[in-house]
C-alpha positions as CSV (number, residue, x, y, z in Angstrom):
1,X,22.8,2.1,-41.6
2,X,25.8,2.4,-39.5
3,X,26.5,-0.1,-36.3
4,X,26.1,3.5,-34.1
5,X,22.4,3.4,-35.3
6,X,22.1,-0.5,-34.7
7,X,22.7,-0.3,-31.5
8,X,19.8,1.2,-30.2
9,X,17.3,-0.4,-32.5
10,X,18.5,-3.6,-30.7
11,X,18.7,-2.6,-27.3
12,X,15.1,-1.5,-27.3
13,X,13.8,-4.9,-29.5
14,X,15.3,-6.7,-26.2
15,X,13.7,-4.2,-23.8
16,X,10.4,-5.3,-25.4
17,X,11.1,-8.8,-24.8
18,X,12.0,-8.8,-21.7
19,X,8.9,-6.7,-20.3
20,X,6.4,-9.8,-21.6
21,X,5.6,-11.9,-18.5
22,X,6.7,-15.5,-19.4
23,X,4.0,-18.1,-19.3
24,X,5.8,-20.5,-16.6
25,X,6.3,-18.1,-14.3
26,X,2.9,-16.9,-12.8
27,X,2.7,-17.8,-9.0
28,X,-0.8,-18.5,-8.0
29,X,-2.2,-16.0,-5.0
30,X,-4.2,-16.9,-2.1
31,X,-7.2,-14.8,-4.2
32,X,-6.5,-17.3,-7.0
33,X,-5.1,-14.3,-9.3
34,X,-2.1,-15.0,-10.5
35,X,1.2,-12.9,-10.2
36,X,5.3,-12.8,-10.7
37,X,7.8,-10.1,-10.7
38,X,8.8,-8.3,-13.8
39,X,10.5,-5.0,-15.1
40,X,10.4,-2.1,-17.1
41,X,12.7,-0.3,-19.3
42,X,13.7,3.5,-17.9
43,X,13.5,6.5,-20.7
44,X,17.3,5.6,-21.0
45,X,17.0,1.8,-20.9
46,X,17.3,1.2,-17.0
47,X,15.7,-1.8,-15.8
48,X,13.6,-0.5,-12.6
49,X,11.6,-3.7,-11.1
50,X,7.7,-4.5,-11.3
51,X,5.0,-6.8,-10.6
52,X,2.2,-7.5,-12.6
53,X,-0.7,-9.7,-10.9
54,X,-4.0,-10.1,-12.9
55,X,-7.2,-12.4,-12.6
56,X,-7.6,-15.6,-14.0
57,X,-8.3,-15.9,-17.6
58,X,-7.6,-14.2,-20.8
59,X,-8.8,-10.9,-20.5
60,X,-8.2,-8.5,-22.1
61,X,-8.5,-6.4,-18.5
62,X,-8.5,-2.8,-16.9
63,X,-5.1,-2.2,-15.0
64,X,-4.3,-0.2,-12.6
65,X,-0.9,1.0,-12.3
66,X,0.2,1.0,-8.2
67,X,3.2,3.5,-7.1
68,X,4.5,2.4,-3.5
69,X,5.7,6.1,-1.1
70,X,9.5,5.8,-0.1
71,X,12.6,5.7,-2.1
72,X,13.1,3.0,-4.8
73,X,12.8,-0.5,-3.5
74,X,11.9,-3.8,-4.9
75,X,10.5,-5.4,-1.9
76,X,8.1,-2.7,-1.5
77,X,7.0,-3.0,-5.1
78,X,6.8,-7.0,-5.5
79,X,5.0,-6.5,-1.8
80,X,2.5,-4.0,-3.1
81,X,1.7,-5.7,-6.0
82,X,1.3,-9.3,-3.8
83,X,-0.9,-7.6,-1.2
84,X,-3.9,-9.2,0.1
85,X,-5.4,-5.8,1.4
86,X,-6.4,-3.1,-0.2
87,X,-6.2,-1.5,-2.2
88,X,-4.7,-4.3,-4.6
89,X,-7.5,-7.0,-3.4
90,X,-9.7,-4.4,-4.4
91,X,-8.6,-3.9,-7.7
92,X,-8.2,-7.9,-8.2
93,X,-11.6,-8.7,-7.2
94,X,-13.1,-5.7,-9.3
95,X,-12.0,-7.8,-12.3
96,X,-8.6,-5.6,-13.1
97,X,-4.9,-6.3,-13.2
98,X,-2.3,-4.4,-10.9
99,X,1.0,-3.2,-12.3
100,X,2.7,-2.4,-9.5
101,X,6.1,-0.2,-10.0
102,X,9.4,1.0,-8.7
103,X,11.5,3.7,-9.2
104,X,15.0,3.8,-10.1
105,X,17.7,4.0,-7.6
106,X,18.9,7.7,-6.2
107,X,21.5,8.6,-3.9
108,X,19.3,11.4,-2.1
109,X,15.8,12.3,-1.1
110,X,14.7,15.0,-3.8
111,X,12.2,15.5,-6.7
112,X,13.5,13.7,-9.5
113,X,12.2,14.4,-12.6
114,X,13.5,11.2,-14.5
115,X,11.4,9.4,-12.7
116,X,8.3,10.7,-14.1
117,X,9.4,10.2,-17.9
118,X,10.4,6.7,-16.4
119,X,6.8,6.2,-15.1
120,X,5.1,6.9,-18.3
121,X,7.4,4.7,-19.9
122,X,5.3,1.9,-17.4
123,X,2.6,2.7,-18.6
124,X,3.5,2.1,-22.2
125,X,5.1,-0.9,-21.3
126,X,1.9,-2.1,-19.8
127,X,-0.4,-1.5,-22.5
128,X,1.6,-3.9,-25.2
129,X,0.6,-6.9,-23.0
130,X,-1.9,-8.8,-24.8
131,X,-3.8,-9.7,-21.7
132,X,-4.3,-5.8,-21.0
133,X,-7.1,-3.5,-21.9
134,X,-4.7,-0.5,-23.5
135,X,-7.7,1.8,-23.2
136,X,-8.4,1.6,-19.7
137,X,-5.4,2.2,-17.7
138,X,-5.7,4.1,-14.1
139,X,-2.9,4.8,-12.0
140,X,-3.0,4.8,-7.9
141,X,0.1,6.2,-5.7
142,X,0.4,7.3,-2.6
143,X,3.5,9.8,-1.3
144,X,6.2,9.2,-3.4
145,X,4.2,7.8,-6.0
146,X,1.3,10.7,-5.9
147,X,4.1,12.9,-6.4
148,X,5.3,11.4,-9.5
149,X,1.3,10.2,-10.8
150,X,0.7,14.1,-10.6
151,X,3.2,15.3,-13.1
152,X,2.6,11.7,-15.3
153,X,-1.1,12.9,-15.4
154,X,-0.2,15.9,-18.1
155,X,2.2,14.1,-19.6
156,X,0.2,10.7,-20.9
157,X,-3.6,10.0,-21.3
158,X,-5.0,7.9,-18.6
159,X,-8.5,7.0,-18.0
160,X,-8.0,8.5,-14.1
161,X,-5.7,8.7,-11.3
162,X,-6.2,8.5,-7.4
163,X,-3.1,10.4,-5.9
164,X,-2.8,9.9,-2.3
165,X,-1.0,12.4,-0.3
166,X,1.5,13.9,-2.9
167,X,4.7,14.8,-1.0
168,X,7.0,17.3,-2.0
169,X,4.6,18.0,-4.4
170,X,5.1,22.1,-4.6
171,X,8.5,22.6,-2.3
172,X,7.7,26.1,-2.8
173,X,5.1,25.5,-1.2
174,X,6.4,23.3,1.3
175,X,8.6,26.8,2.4
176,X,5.5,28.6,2.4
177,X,3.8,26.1,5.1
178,X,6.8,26.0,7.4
179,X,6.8,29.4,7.1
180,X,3.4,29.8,8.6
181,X,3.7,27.8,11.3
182,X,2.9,24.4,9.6
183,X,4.9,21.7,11.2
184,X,5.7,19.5,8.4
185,X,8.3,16.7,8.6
186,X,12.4,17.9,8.6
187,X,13.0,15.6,5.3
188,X,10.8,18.6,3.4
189,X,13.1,21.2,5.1
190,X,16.4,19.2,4.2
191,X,14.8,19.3,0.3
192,X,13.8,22.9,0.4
193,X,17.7,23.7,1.5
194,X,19.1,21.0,-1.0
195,X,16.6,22.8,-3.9
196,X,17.9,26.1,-2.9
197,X,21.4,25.1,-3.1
198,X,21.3,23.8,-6.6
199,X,19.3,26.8,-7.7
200,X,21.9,29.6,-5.5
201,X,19.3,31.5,-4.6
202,X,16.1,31.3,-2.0
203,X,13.4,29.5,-3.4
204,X,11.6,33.0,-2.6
205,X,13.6,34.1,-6.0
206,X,12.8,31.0,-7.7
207,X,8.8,32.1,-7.4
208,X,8.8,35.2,-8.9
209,X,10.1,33.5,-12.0
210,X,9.6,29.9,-11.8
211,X,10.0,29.2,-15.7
212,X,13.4,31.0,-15.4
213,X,14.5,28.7,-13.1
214,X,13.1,25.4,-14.7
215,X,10.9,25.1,-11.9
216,X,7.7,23.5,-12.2
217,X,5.3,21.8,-9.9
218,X,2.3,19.4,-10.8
219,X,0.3,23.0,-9.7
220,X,2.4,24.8,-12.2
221,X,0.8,22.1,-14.4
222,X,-2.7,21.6,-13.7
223,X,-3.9,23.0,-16.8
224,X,-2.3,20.5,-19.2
225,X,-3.8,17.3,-16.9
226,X,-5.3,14.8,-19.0
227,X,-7.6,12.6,-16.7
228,X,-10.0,12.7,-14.1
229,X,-8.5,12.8,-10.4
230,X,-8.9,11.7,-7.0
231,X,-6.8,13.1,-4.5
232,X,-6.7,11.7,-1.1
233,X,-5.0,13.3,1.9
234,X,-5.2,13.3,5.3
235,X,-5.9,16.8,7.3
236,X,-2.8,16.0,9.8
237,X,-0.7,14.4,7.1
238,X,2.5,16.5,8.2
239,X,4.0,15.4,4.6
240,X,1.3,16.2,2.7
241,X,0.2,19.8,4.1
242,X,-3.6,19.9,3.2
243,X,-3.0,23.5,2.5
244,X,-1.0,23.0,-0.5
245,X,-3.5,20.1,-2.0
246,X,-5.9,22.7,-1.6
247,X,-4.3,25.3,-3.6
248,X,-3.6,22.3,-6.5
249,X,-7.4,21.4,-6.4
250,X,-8.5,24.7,-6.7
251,X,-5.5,25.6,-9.6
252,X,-7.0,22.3,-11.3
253,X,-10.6,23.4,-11.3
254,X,-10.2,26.9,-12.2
255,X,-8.6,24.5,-15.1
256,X,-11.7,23.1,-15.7
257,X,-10.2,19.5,-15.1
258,X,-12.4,16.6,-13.0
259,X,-10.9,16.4,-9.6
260,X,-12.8,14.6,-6.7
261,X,-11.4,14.3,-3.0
262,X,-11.4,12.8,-0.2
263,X,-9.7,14.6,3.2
264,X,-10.3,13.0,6.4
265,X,-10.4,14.6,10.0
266,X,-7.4,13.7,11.7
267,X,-5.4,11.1,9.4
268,X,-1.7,10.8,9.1
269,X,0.5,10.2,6.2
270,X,0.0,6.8,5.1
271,X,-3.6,5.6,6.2
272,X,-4.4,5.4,2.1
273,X,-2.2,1.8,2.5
274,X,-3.3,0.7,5.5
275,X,-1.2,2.6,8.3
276,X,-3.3,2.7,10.5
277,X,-5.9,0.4,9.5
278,X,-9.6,1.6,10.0
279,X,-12.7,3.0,8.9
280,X,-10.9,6.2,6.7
281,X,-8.2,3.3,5.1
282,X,-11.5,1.5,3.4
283,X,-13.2,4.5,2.5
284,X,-9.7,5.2,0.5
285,X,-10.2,2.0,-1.1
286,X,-13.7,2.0,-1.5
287,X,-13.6,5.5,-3.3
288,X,-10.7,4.5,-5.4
289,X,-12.5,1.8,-7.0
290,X,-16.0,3.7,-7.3
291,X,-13.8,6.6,-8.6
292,X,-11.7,4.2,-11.5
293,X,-14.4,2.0,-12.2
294,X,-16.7,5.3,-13.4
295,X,-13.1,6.5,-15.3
296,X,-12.7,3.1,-17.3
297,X,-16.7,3.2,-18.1
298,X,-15.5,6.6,-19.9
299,X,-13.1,5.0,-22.1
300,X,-13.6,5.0,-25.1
């Protein structure tokens, strides 16, 4: 074997190492779990940050994978993963660990698809650790993070996923709403004129012949989703347009796929993770344990 091939075959025996949480470095939590930042290794070696909190004890135990809305940022990952509220406490006092994530660093606001090859690489890294039930892995994100859970859905087995307001989920779409009369935030436009740039035509022309184009959406994908859903959006979320979730719940049950959901009068994008805090941000939470804790009985 030539020192070319060596090179990867060592740079992805240290990637493996450095992903196992050391023993003297678990903080203890107010909850008494126990928790410390960590990383995982991008499809092409990247370290993007993580934190990985679990209960007391041995386990193994049920994780839930948490994806924080916004671009890539590790105080918003270590801070999701250390949270107090829910949905983590939730998760912690069901008996389950929390992997909480990032993504990698971007220059602009856009769909990345890297990121979602990235996340499922998360998700293998979680189930090597010895403490972690590998067969009972849910994912929860919100924004951002529902965005890229909807396209990591068909791409690796989970037992479910709770998807919480999946922006820029269809930017098609997205045109579509504005179009009618949908006032959706100007970050959607500024994507939609970015997208149609890079394409040099009107997204109009990309969907007539969206596999031309390379173009597809989680909607485009709903047939080859391979877990139960939850999908969680507000009715005035002016990121999340209820009109399009409604067109990827109905594309996923003409699928024949499991989708649940929960879309509350009058809530704004962000109320899944407590902004604002109030009776629809615990029903979120509530669900999304009721919801995952049915999907990891399923395992099998």
């Amino acid at each position: 074997m030539t020192a070319a091939r060596l090179m990867p075959v060592a740079g992805l025996a240290l990637a493996i190492v450095a992903v196992l949480p050391a023993e003297d470095a678990w903080e203890t939590l107010p909850d008494g779990s126990l928790g410390q930042p960590t990383e995982f290794h991008g499809v092409d070696g990247t370290a993007i940050p993580a934190y990985l909190r679990k209960p007391k004890g041995d386990g193994p135990f049920p994780v839930v994978i948490l994806a924080h809305g916004g671009e890539a940022g590790k105080p918003q990952t270590v801070g999701l993963g250390r949270s107090q509220k829910s949905p983590a406490e939730d998760f912690i006092q069901a008996g389950w660990a929390v992997y909480s994530i990032d993504y990698r660093a971007q220059e602009k606001i856009a769909v990345h698809p890297i990121e979602f090859d990235d996340t499922v690489e998360a998700v293998k890294t979680v189930r090597k650790m010895p403490f972690i039930d590998a067969r009972r892995v849910g994912y929860m994100g919100g924004s951002h993070g529902a965005q890229v859970g909807a396209k990591v859905a068909s791409r690796i087995q989970l037992s479910g996923a709770v998807l919480c307001a999946p922006a820029a989920m269809d930017l098609i779409e997205d045109k579509k709403a504005i179009e009618r009369g949908e006032k959706l935030v100007s970050v959607l436009s500024r994507m939609i004129s970015d997208l149609e740039k890079q394409y040099g035509v009107p997204l109009e022309e990309v969907d007539k012949n969206r596999k031309k184009y390379g173009y597809a959406s989680p909607i485009d994908e709903a047939q080859q989703v391979r877990c139960p859903l939850l999908i969680v959006n507000g009715k005035a979320d002016d990121n999340s347009p209820v009109s399009i979730v409604n067109i990827y719940v109905d594309r996923l049950r003409a699928a024949g796929k499991q989708v649940e959901t929960y879309l509350p009068d009058g809530m704004p994008h962000g109320f899944y993770f407590g902004r604002p805090e109030g009776a629809e941000y615990h029903e979120c939470a509530r669900r999304a344990v009721e919801f995952l804790k049915r999907s990891f009985q399923l395992a099998p």
